[in-house]
C-alpha positions in Angstrom: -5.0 3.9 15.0 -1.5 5.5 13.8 0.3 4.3 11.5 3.2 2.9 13.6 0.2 0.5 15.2 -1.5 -0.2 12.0 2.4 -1.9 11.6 3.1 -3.4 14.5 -0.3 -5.0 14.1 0.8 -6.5 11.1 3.8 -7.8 12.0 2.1 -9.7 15.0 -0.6 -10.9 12.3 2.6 -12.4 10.2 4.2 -13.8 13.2 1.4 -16.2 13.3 2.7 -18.0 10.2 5.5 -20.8 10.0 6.1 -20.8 6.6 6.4 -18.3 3.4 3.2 -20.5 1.8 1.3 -19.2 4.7 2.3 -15.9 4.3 1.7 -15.5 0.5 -1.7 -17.3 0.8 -2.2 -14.7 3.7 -1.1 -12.0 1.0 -3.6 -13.2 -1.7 -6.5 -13.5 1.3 -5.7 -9.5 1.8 -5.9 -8.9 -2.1 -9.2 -10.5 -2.5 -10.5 -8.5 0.3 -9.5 -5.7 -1.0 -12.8 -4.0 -2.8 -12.5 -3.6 -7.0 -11.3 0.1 -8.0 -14.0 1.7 -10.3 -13.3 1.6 -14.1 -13.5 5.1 -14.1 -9.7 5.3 -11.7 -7.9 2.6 -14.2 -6.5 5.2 -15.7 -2.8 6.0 -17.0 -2.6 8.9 -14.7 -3.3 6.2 -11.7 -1.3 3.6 -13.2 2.0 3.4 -10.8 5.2 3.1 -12.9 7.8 0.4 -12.1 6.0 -1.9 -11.6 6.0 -5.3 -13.7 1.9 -6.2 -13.1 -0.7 -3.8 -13.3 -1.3 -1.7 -10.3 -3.6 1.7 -9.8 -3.8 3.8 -7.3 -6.8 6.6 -6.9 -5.9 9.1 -3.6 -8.5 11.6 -2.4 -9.6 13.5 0.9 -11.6 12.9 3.2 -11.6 16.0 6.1 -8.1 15.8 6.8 -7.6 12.4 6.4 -6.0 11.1 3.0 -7.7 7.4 1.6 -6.6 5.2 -1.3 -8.0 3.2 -3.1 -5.9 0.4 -5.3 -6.4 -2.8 -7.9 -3.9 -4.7 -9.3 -4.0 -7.4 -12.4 -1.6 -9.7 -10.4 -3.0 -11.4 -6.9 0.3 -11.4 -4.8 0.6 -7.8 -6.0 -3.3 -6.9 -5.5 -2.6 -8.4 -1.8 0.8 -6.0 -1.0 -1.1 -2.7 -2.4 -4.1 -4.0 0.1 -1.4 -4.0 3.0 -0.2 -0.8 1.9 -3.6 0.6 1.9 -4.2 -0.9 5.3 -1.5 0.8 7.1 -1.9 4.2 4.8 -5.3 4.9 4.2 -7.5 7.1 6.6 -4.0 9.0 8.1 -3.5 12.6 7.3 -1.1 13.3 4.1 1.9 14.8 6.6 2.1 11.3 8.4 1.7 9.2 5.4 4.4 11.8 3.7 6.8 11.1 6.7 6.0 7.9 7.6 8.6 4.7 8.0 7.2 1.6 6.6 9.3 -0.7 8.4 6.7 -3.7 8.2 7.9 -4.9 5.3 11.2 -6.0 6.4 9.9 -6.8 10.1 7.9 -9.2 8.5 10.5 -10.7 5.8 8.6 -9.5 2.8 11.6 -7.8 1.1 13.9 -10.7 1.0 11.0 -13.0 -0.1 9.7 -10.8 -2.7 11.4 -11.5 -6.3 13.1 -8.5 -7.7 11.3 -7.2 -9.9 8.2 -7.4 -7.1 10.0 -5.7 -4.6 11.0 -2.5 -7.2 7.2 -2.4 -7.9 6.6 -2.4 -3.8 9.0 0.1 -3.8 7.5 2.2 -6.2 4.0 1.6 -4.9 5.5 3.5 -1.5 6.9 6.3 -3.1 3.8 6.9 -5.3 1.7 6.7 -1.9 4.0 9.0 -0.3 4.5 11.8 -3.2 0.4 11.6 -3.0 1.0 12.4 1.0 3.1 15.1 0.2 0.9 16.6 -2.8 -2.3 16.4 -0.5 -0.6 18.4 2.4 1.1 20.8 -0.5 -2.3 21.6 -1.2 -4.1 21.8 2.7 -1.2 25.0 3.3 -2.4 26.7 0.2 -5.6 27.1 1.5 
């Protein structure tokens, strides 16, 4: 799937609630799902910046395609790294690099999101997207 359906999928998975309660249990569902990162990734290094919980982030290859792997300390925030990861994850670093995540305003998450969340969202996208462009920095070397 690209990432643009990945997205859409989402947003048609969100539709299905009526409320914001919904959706933020839906959230916390998505971050319990998401497996535990190894020890040996909670590391500074993988340790995003801006953000006001605890979150890590461990990218590697795969062939061509680029996966993460992410944890957080905070549910709601474990959830919203697990979406991130859902939409990201398997796609090859030049389309995460360029990719548009417009998910998370189709499905009302950054005017629900309390400031300080939706910096840490924020910087959780860039980080995901600086590790697209690294990973593809290093495929033209070769």
């Amino acid at each position: 799937m690209t990432i643009n359906q990945i997205q859409d999928e989402i947003i048609e998975e969100f539709a299905l609630f009526d409320d914001w309660t919904d959706k933020y249990e839906y959230i916390i569902d998505i971050g319990k799902k998401l497996p535990p990162l190894s020890s040996e990734y909670k590391t500074e290094e993988n340790k995003i910046k801006g953000c006001q919980s605890q979150v890590w982030l461990h990218a590697h290859m795969d062939g061509d395609k680029l996966l993460f792997e992410g944890d957080s300390d905070a549910v709601i925030v474990k959830g919203l790294i697990g979406l991130l990861i859902r939409v990201l994850s398997g796609q090859k670093p030049e389309d995460i690099a360029k990719a548009t995540l417009y998910f998370i305003d189709k499905i009302g998450m950054s005017q629900h999101l309390a400031q300080t969340r939706s910096n840490g969202l924020a910087s959780m996208v860039k980080q995901m997207k600086l590790y697209g462009i690294a990973f593809q920095a290093k495929q033209e070397v070769k």
